[in-house]
C-alpha positions in Angstrom: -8.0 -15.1 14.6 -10.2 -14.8 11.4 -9.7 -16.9 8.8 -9.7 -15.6 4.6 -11.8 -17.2 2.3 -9.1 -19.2 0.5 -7.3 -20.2 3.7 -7.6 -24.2 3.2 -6.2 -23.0 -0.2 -2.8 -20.9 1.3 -2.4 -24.3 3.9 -2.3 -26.9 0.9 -0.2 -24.9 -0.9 2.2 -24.9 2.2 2.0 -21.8 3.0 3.9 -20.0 6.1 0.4 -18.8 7.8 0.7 -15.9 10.3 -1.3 -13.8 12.2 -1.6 -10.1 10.8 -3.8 -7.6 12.4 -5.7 -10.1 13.7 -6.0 -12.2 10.4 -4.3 -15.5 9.6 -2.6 -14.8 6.8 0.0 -16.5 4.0 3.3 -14.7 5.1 5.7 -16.9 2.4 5.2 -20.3 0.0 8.9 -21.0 -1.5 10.6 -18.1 -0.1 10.6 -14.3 0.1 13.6 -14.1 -2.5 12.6 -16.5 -5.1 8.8 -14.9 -4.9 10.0 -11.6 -4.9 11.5 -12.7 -8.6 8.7 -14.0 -9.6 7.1 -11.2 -9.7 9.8 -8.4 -11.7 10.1 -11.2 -13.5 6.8 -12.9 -15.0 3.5 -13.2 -12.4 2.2 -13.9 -8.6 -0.8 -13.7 -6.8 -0.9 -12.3 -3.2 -4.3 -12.9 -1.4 -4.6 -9.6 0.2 -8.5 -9.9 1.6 -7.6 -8.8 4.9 -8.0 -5.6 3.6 -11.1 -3.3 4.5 -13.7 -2.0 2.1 -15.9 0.9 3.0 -18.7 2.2 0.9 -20.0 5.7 0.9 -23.1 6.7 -0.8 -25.6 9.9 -0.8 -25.4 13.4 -1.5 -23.4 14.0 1.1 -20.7 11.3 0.1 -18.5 13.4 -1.3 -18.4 16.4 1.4 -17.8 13.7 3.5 -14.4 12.1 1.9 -13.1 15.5 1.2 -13.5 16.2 5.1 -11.9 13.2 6.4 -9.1 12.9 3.5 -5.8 14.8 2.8 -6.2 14.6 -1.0 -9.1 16.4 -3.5 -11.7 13.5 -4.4 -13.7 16.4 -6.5 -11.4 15.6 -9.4 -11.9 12.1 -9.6 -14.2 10.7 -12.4 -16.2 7.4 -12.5 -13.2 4.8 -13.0 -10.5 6.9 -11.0 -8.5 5.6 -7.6 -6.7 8.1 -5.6 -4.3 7.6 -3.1 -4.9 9.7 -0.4 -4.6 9.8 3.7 -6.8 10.3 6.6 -5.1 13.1 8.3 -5.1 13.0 12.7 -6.0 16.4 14.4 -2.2 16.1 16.1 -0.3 16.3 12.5 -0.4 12.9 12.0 -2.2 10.1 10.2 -4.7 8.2 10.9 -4.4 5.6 8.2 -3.7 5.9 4.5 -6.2 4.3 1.6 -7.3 4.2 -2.1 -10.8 6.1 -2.4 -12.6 4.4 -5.9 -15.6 6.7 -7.5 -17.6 3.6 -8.5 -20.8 6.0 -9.5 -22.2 9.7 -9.2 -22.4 10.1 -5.5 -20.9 6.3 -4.5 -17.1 5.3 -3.5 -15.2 2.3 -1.9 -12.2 3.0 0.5 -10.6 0.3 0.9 -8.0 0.8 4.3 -5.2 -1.2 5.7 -6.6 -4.6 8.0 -4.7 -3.3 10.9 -7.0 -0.3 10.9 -10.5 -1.2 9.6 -12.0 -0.4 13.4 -10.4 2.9 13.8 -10.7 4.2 10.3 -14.4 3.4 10.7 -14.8 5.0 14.0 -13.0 7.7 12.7 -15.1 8.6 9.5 -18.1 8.0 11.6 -17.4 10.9 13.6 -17.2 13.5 10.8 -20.1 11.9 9.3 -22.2 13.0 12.0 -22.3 16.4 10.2 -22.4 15.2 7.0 -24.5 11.8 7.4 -23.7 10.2 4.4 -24.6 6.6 4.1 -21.6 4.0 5.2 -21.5 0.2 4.8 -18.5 -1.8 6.0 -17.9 -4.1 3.4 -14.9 -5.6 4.5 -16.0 -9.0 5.8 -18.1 -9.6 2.6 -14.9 -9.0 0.4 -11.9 -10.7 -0.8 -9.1 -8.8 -2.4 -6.5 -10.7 -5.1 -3.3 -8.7 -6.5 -2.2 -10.0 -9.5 1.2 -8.4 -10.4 4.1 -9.1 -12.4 4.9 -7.7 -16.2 2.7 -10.9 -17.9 -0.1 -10.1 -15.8 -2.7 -8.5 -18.6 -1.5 -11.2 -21.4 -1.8 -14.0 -19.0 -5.4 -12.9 -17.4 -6.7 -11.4 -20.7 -8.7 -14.6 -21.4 -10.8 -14.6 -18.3 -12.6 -10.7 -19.0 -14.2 -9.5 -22.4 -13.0 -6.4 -20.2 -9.5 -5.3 -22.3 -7.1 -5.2 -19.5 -4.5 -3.1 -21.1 -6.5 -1.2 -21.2 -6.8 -0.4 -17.4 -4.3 2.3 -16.9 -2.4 3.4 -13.6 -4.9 4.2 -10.6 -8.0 3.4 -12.6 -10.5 0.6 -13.0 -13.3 -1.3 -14.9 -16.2 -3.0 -13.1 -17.1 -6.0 -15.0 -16.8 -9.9 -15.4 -13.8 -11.7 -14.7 -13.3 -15.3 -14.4 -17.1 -16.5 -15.0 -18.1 -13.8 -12.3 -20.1 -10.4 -13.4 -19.7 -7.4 -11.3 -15.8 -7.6 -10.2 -13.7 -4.9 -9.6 -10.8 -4.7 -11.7 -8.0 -2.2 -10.7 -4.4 -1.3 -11.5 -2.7 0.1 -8.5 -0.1 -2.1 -7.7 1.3 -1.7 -5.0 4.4 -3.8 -6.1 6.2 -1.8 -9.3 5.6 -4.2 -11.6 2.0 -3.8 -13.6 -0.7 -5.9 -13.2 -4.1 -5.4 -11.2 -6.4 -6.0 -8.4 -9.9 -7.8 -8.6 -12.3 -7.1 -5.9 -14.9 -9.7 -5.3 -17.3 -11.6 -3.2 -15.9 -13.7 -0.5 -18.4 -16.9 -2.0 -16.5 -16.4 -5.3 -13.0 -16.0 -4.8 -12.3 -19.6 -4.9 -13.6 -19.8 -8.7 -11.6 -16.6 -9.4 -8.2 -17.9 -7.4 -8.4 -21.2 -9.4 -9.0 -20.1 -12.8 -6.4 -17.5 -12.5 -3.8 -20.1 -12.2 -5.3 -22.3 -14.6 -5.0 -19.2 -16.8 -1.6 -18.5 -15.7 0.0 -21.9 -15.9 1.7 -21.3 -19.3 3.5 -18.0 -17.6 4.7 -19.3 -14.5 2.4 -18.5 -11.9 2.3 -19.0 -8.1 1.3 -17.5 -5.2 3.1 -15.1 -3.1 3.3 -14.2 0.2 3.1 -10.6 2.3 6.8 -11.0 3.0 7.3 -10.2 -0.6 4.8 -7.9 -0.6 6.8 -6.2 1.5 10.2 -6.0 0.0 8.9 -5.6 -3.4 6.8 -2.4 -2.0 9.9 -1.1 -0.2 11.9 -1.4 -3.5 9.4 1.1 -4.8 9.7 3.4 -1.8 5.9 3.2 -1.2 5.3 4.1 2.3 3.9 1.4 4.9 1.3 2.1 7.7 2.6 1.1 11.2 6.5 1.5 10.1 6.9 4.7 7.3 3.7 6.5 8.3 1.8 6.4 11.4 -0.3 8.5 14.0 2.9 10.4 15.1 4.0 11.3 11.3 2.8 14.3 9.2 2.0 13.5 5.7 4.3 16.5 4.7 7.1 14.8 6.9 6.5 11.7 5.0 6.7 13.4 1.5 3.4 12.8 0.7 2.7 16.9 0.3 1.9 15.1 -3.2 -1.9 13.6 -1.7 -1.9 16.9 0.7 -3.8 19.2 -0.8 -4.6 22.4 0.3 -7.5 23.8 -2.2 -9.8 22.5 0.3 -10.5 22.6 3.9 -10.1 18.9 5.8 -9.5 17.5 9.2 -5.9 19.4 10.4 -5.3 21.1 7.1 -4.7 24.7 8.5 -1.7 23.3 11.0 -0.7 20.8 8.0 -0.3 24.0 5.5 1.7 26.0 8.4 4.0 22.8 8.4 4.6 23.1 4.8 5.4 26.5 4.4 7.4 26.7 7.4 9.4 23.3 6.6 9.3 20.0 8.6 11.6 19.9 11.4 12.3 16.1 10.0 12.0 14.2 6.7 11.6 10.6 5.8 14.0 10.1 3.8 15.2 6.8 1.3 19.1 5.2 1.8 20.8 2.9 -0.2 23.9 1.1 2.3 27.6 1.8 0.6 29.0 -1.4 2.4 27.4 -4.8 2.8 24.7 -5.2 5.6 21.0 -5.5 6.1 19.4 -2.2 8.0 16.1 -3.5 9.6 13.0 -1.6 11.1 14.3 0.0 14.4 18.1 0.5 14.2 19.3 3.6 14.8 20.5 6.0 12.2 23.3 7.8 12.9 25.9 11.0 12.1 29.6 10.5 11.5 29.9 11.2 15.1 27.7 8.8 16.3 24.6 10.2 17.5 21.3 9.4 16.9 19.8 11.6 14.6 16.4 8.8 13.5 15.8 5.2 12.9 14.9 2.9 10.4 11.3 2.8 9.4 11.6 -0.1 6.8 15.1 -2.1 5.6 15.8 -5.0 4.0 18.2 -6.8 1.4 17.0 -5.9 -1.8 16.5 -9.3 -4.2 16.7 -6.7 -7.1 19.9 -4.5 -6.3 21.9 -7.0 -4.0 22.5 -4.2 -1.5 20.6 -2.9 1.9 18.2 -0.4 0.8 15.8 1.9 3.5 14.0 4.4 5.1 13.5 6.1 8.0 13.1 9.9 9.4 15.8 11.7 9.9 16.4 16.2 10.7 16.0 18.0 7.6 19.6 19.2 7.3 20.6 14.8 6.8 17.6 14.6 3.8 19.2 16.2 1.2 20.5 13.9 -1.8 23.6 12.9 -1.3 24.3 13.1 1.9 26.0 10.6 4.2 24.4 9.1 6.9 25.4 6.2 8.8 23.3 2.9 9.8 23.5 1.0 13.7 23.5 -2.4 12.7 24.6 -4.3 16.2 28.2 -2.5 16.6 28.8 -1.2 13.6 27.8 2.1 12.2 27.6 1.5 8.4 27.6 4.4 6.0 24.6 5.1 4.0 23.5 7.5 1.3 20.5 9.3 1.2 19.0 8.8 -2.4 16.1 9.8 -4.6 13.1 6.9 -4.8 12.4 4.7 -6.2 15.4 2.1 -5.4 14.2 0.1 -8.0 13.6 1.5 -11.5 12.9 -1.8 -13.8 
């Protein structure tokens, strides 16, 4: 089990510690609700340096991402994140990421913990051909998400960076908290503003502890993945290893959005056929119409009771009071509008299939 940089930190603050892909991690502090809150509502920090960090420099960098990824790095310019995928041969994915053009020629993807290994294997392969130059960054790294609506007013004093200035899926290297060179981000991953800073593992504790000396006066405090999680799933943003996975097509998962097909990359030809011939299935978002709580692995059903898909992600949503979800289901069930029904133990309750996000602020 590996241990974070600020793990004496998460254990004094009497944090829930887990193990997540192989990392011990802070799973909940107060309470997934009541941190959930805390974050539509004013500011939390989630410790999220499990994550993996890969840099990729050279000529070649480039040819290299645009092989191995479903989305078209040629239009990003120094200070642009994309969202993109790493599509599987078999019409599936391999893992998805952010890909950051730091300079001409240099980016950081940074991948999901649970896939650090395999996503490196994987570029490796392809960059046999290209041979681009790749450092795995990810145990020299630490990864903070400060989110919530009074995140740039509260953090504003610690960066002669302007932070409002950081817009949606862009970023600013600079200094932050008495520490030069940081990465600063905004792609939250939450729905509610605020940004991610990227440093050294030696210097996180300086960063962690003036951010809530920064952010006393707003009600700060530290949240756990558990909230990560339902806050994520109120946005309908997709989650490796339950929405997406080596057996889903990004097309399937409607990300045709990061899918695109002006260039050639690993699968793209059969991923292109898919589109234009239609999915077989969908993943598709459902609100609950009576009370219940659908969970990752019931069964979704039709009025007659037969299993048409299951649940990828469910929960109780803090925000909406109701059972919100997702999960694949045959094309003909993903239109909006349309009834399906969710297994939860003996009952089948009805559900309706709606357009994301579930939360809109």
């Amino acid at each position: 089990m590996i241990n974070i940089a600020l793990h004496s930190i998460h254990e004094k603050l009497g944090a829930k510690m887990v193990s997540f892909a192989g990392f011990n991690m802070p799973v909940q502090y107060e309470g997934v609700t009541a941190e959930h809150l805390t974050v539509r509502e004013s500011l939390g920090v989630f410790d999220v340096s499990h994550m993996g960090e890969f840099l990729v420099e050279g000529e070649n960098a480039l040819a290299l991402i645009q092989k191995v990824t479903s989305n078209d790095a040629s239009k990003l310019e120094i200070g642009d994140a994309q969202y993109s995928c790493f599509p599987n041969e078999e019409n599936g994915i391999v893992d998805d990421l952010i890909c950051y053009k730091i300079k001409e020629n240099q980016y950081l993807l940074v991948v999901n913990a649970g896939n650090i290994e395999k996503d490196w294997n994987w570029i490796s392969k392809y960059n046999e051909e290209f041979n681009a130059d790749l450092k795995d960054l990810s145990d020299e790294y630490s990864l903070l998400a400060i989110q919530g609506p009074k995140a740039v007013e509260a953090m504003q004093s610690l960066s002669s960076l302007d932070l409002a200035a950081i817009s949606f899926y862009k970023f600013k290297v600079g200094d932050f908290a008495g520490i030069d060179h940081v990465i600063i981000s905004a792609t939250g991953y939450t729905g509610s503003g605020g940004f991610e800073i990227y440093c050294k593992n030696t210097d996180v504790v300086q960063i962690w502890n003036k951010v809530f000396e920064a952010g006393a006066d707003f009600g700060i405090k530290p949240i756990g993945l558990a909230a990560r999680d339902t806050l994520r799933l109120e946005m309908g943003y997709c989650l490796y290893g339950n929405d997406i996975d080596d057996t889903t097509s990004p097309i399937e998962a409607g990300l045709g959005w990061i899918t695109k097909f002006t260039k050639e990359f690993v699968n793209s030809e059969a991923l292109a056929k898919q589109k234009e011939q239609k999915p077989s299935r969908k993943l598709v978002a459902f609100e609950l119409d009576e009370r219940g709580i659908p969970r990752h692995g019931y069964d979704i059903v039709d009025g007659n009771g037969n299993i048409i898909g299951n649940v990828t992600s469910g929960t109780m949503s803090p925000c909406l009071q109701k059972g919100i979800g997702m999960g694949y289901v045959p094309s003909l069930f993903s239109k909006l509008g349309t009834q399906i029904y969710i297994q939860v133990r003996k009952n089948a309750i009805p559900a309706t299939v709606i357009k994301l996000p579930f939360y809109k602020g």
